[in-house]
N, C-alpha and C positions, 0 to 999 in steps of 0.2 A: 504494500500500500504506500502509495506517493503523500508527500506533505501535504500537498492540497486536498489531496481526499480524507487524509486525516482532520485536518484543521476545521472543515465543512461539516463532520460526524459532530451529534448531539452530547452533549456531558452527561454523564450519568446522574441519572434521579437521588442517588445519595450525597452528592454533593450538595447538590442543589437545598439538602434537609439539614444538613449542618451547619449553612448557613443563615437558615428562617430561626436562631434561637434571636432572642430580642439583647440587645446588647445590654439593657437595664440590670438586668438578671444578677443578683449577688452571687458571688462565685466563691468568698470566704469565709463568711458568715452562716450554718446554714438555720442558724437561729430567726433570722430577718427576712423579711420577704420584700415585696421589689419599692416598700416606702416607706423601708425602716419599721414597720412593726411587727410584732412577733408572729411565727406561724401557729395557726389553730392545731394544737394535738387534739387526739381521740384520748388519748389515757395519760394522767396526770397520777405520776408514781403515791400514794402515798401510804404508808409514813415513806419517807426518800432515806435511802442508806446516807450517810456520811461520805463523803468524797476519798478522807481519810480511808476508810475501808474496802472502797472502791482499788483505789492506786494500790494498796499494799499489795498486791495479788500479782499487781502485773512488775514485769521485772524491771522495765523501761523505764518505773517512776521509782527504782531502788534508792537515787540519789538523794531523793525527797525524806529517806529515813533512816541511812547510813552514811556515812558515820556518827553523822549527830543529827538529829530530827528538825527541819525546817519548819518551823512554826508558824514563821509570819506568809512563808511561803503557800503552805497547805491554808490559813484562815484567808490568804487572799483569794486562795481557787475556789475556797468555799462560798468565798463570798460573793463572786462569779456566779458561781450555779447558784445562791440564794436567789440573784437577782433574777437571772432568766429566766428562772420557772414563777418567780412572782410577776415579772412582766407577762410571763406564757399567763397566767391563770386570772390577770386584769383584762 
């Protein structure tokens, strides 16, 4: 097949769907929806484990409790998820 009969052939249809996302769209967030307010859950944990409790488990957050226990560290993440789940439940 010549370049011109290439160049003349239509683009494929999945192109074309990758490109219709809306540019607004939060992309690191995915607490936020496209105007800054939170998204509507179906199920709101409660009672909510401790964050504390959570991280211990996983190995990735070992930093957070060895050698010496990050305190203000772990009350700021909690203090993180206090808020998003009270903005999620306003």
């Amino acid at each position: 097949m010549d370049a011109a009969a290439r160049a003349s052939r239509p683009r494929a249809a999945s192109s074309a769907r990758r490109s219709s996302a809306p540019a607004s769209r939060c992309r690191t967030r995915p607490s936020t929806a496209r105007n800054g307010a939170a998204r509507v859950h179906t199920h709101v944990p409660h009672p909510r484990r401790p964050v504390e409790e959570y991280l211990k488990t996983q190995g990735r957050f070992r930093h957070l409790f060895e050698p010496r226990r990050n305190e203000a560290l772990l009350a700021d993440i909690q203090a993180q998820v206090d808020a998003y789940w009270a903005a999620v439940a306003a």
